[in-house]
N, C-alpha and C positions, 0 to 999 in steps of 0.2 A: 797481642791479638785482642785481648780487652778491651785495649784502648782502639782498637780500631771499630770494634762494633759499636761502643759508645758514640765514638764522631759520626760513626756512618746514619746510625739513628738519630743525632743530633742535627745532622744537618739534614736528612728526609724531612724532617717536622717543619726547620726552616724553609723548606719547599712550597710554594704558595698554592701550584695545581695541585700538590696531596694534600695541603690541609684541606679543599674545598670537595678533590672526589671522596676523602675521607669521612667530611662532612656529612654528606650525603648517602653515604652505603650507612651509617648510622643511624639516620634521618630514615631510610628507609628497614632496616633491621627496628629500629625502633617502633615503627608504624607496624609492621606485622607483630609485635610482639605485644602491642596493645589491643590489637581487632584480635590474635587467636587468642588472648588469655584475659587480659582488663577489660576489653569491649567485645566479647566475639559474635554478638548478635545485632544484625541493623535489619532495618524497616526500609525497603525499595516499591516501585509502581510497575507495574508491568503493562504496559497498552498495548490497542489493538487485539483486546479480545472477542474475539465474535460472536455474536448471540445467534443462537437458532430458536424457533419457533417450534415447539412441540405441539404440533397438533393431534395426534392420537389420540385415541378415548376419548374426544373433549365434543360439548354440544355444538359448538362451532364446525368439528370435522362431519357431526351428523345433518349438519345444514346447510353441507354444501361449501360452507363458506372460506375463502382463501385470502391469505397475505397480500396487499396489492401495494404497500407502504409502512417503509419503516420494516424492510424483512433482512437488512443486509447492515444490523445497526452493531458498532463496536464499543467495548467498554474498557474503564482501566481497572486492574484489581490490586491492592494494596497490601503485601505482605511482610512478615514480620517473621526472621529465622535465622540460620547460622549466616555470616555476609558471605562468604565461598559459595553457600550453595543458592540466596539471594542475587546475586552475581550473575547467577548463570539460566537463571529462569525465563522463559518465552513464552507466548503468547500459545504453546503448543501443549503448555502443561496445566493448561487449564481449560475448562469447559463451562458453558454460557448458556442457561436453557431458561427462557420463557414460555409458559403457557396459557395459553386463550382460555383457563377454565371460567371464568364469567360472559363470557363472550357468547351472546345469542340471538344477534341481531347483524346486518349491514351496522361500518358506523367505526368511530377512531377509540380508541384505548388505551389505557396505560395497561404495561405487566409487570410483574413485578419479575426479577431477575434472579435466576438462582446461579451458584456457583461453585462448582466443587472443583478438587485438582483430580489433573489423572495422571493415574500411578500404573505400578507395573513390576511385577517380579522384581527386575533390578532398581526401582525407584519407589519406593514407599511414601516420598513425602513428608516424612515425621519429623523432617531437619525445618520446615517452616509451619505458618498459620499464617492463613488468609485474616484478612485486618479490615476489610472493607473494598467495597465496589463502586464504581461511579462513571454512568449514571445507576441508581438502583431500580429506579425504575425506566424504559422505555415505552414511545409511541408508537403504538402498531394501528394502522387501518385495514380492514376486514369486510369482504365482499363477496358476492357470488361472482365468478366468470360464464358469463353467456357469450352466445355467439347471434349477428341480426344480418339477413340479408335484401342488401340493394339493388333492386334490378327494373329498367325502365317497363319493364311490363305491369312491373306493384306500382310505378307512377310515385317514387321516392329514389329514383336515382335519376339525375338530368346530366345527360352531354354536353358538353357549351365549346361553342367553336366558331366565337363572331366575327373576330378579324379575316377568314376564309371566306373571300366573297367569289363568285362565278362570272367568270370573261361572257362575253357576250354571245349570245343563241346557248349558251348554259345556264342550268342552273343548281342549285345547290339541292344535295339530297339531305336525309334526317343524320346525324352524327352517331354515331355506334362506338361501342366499347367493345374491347377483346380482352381479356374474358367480359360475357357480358353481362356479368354475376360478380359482386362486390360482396364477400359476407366478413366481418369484422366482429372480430373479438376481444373480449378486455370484462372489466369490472361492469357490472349489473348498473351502478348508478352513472358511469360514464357513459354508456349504450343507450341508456333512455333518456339520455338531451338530445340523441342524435333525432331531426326531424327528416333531413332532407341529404340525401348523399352528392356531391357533384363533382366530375371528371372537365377538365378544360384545359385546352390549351391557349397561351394568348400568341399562339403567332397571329401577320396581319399579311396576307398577300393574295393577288385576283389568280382565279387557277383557273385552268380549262383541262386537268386530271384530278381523279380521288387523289387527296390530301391523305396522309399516316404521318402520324407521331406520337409519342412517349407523354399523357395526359398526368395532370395533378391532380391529385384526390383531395376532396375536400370535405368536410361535414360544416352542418349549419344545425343551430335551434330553431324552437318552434317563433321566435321572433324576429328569424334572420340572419342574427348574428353566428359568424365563423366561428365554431369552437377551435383549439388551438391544440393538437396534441403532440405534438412533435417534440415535447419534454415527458411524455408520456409511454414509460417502456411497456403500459399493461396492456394496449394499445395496439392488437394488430391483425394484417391483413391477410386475407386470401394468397395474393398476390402480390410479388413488389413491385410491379410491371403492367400497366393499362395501355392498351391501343388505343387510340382514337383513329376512324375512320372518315371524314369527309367523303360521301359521294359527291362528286361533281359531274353535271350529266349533260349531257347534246341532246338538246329538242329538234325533233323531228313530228310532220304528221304521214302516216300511214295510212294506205287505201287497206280496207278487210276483203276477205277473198274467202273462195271455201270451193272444194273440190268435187266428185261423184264418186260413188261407189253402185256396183250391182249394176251397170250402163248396159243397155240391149247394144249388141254388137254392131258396129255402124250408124249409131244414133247422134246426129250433131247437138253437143250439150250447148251449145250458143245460140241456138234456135229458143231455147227457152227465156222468157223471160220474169223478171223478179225485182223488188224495190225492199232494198234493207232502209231500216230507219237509222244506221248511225254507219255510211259508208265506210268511213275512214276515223284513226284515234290518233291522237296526239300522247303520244308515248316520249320517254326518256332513257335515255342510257350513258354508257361509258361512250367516247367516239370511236373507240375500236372495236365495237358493238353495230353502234347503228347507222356507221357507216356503211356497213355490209350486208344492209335489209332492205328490201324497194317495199313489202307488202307485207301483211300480217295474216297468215289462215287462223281462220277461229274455226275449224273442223268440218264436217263431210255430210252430205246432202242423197240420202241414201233413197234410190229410185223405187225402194218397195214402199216407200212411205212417200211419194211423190206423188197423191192424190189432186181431185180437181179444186179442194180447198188448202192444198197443202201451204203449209205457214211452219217455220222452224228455230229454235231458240236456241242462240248458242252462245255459252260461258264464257266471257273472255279471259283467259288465262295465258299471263307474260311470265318470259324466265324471270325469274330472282336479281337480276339485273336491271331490268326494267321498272320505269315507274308509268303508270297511267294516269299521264296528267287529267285528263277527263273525268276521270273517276268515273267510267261509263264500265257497270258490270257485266253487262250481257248484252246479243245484238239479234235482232228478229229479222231473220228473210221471209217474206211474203212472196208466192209466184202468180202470175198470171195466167191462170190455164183456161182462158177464155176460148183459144183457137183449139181446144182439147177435150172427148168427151168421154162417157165408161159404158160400159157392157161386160157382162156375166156368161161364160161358157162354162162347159163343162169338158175335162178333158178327158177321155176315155179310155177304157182299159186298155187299148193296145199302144198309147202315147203314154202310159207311164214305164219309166223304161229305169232298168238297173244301169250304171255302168261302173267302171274298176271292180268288180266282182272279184275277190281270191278264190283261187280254184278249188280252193281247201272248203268253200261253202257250198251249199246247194241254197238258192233265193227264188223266191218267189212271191210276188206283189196279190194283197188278197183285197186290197183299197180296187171296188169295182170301178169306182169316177171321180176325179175333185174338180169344184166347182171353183172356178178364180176370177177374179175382177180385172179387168185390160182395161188398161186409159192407153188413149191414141188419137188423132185428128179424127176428124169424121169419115173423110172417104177413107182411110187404112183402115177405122176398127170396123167396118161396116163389109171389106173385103173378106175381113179374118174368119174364119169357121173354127169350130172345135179340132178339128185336122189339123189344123195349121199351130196348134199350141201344144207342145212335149213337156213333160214333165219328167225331170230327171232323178234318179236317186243313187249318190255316191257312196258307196260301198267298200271305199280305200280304206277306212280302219276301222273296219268291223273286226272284232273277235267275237268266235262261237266254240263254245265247247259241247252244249245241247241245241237239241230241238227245240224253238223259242219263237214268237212272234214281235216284231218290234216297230217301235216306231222312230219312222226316221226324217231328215227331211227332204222338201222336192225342191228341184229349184227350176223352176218357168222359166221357158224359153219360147220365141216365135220367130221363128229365123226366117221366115221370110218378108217380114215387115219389120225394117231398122226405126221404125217412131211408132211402136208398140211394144207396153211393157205390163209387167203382172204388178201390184201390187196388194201389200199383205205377206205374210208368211205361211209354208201350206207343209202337210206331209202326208205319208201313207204307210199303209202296215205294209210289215214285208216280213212272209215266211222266213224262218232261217235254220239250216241242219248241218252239220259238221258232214264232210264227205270222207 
C-alpha cells in the first residue's frame, strides 16, 4: 500500500496539466498572501466624481447670480488604504463640492474643489485616505438669467417670407407669427447681443391661399451678424413651435353704400339725392371672403339729422380679414336738399299722445306744446298745419312705484304727408302714478 501511494504521487507530479494548474493555484495563494500580510495596502483612482456648486450663503447666491458653465464638471480622487477595500470603491463614496465664495460679479472662475468621503453607520471609511484630487481646481462661469421679449409691435422681431409670392389679382399680406410673442431666456450677457429677433421660412412657391408653416427662429447683433446658439443649453424659448402665416389676398374694388333709419312711412329714399367723395374702396381679402360681397356699408343716415345742410362722416371699418388698399379712413356723404325747405310748428296738447301705457300706471302729459322743425318740399310743408303733426310717447317699459314726473321721449310723426319729416330729437313731461 505504500508503495502504491508513492508511484501514485510520483507519477501525479510527472503529469504535465498538474504541474501547470499546480503552478498557478500557488501563484495565486501566493499573491493573496503578500497583498493581506507583506503588501496589504495599495493606492488606486476612482473617476467620474462629480462636483457640485454650493451656492448657499455665498455673495453670488445674493446677486442673483447662476452657473451657466462648467456646472456638470467630474473629477478623479486618488486614494490610499486597505487593497480589499480600495478595490471596491466608487464614484458614490465620495462627494465633490465647490464654492463661488469670491464670486461677485458676471464673469468665468476657477474654484477650488473640496473633497471628503461619505460614510455611514455601516461604512466609516477608516480602511482608506484620500491622497489627492484632479483637477483641484475647476472652471465655473457665472451669470444672471434674464428673460427679453420679441414682438413685431417693439419693431425687434421681423417675419420674413420672401420666396411666397402672390398669383395674379393677389397679393401678399404682412407675415405674422403665432404665438406672436417671442420672449427668451438664458444668461444676462448672451441676451444683450441679441439686437434683432427673426422668424422665416425659406420655402419658394406663387399661392393664390394664406400660406402656414413651422418658422425658424433666428437672433442677430447689433452688426447683423447671426449669433449662433444651438450649442447653447442656457438658451431658451417660449415656445418650440412658431407659425408663420402668409396672407395671401384677392383685390377687389367695392362700391360704399349706406342705409336709413327713422324713414316717414311711405317716403321714397331714392328721391333723395347726395355725392360721397370716395364712392367706392379697393379692399383685399381671402377669395373665400370676397367672393361673397358685391358692396361695402359704412353705416346709417338717420332722418332726424337729415337737415337742409345735412353732410355726414362715416368711419370705415372692415373685418379683421380685410385689408384697405386705399388707405382711405373715413367717407363723407354730402346731400342735395335744394328741392327741400323747413318750417317750425308747434304741436299741441291734444297731439301729444301716450301709447302702450301698463294698466298698472295712471299718465298724464303736463308738456302744454313742443315746437319741432319739418323739412319737406315746398308745396307738402306749406300744406302741413300743426294738426297734422302727433307726437308720440311710448310707455312700454316704464316702471312706477311712486308718484313722479318724468321725462321721456316723443317721437314725430305726420302721417299724412309721406316726404315730410321732423328733425332733432324732442320730449315731454309726463305725470306718473302707480294704480
Amino acid at each position: 500500500m505504500k508503495w502504491f501511494r508513492s508511484n501514485w504521487i510520483s507519477k501525479l507530479f510527472d503529469n504535465e496539466v498538474f504541474i501547470r494548474v499546480l503552478s498557478i493555484v500557488i501563484a495565486v495563494v501566493g499573491w493573496f498572501l503578500v497583498a493581506l500580510i507583506v503588501k496589504p495596502d495599495s493606492i488606486g483612482n476612482i473617476s467620474n466624481v462629480p462636483v457640485s456648486i454650493e451656492m448657499d450663503n455665498t455673495d453670488a447666491q445674493m446677486l442673483g447670480l447662476e452657473v451657466v458653465e462648467g456646472g456638470d464638471q467630474k473629477i478623479t480622487v486618488t486614494v490610499n488604504g486597505k487593497r480589499y477595500r480600495v478595490g471596491s470603491l466608487t464614484a458614490d463614496n465620495f462627494e465633490a463640492v465647490a464654492r463661488p465664495d469670491k464670486v461677485t460679479s458676471p464673469g468665468t472662475y476657477e474654484l477650488d474643489v473640496a473633497i471628503k468621503k461619505r460614510t455611514s453607520i455601516t461604512d466609516s471609511g477608516n480602511d482608506y485616505e484620500i491622497e489627492s484630487i484632479n483637477p483641484a481646481k475647476i472652471t465655473v462661469k457665472f451669470d444672471r438669467i434674464v428673460s427679453r421679449e420679441f414682438s413685431a409691435s417693439e419693431s425687434n422681431l421681423e417675419v420674413l417670407a420672401d420666396g411666397i409670392t402672390p398669383a395674379e389679382e393677389f397679393i401678399k399680406g404682412t407675415p405674422t407669427i403665432s404665438p406672436d410673442t417671442i420672449t427668451v431666456t438664458g444668461p444676462e450677457g448672451d441676451i444683450e447681443r441679441i439686437a434683432k429677433c427673426v422668424v422665416r421660412t425659406d420655402a419658394a412657391e406663387e399661392r393664390s391661399e394664406t400660406y402656414t408653416a413651422n418658422g425658424t427662429v433666428e437672433f442677430y447683433d447689433a452688426d447683423g451678424q447671426i449669433i449662433d446658439f444651438s450649442d447653447n443649453p442656457n438658451i431658451k424659448l417660449s415656445s418650440d413651435k412658431y407659425t408663420i402665416t402668409v396672407p395671401i389676398l384677392k383685390q377687389k374694388t367695392l362700391p360704399l353704400t349706406f342705409d336709413y333709419i327713422n324713414v316717414p312711412d311711405g317716403f321714397d329714399v331714392s328721391a333723395l339725392k347726395y355725392t360721397m367723395d370716395n364712392p367706392s374702396l379697393e379692399i383685399a381679402a381671402p377669395a373665400s371672403v370676397i367672393d361673397n360681397i358685391s358692396s361695402l356699408r359704412i353705416g346709417y343716415v338717420d332722418f332726424r339729422k337729415l337737415t337742409l345742410n345735412a353732410s355726414f362722416d362715416f368711419n370705415i371699418s372692415l373685418r379683421s380679414s380685410m385689408k384697405n388698399i386705399n388707405n382711405v379712413e373715413s367717407v363723407n356723404v354730402t346731400f342735395d336738399m335744394s328741392a327741400y325747405t323747413s318750417k317750425t310748428v308747434r304741436i299741441p296738447y291734444a297731439n301729444l299722445r301716450i301709447i302702450n301705457k301698463p294698466e298698472s300706471i295712471d299718465a298724464r302729459v303736463t308738456t302744454q306744446y313742443i315746437s319741432v322743425k319739418l323739412i319737406g318740399t315746398p308745396e307738402d310743408l306749406a300744406a302741413v298745419t300743426a294738426n297734422d303733426v302727433i307726437g308720440e310717447i311710448d310707455m312700454i317699459d316704464q316702471k312706477v312705484t311712486d308718484t313722479s314726473s318724468v321725462t321721456l321721449p316723443v317721437t314725430v310723426t305726420i302721417p299724412s304727408k309721406t316726404s315730410v319729416w321732423a328733425v332733432d330729437e324732442y320730449s315731454a313731461i309726463v305725470r306718473v302714478t302707480p294704480q
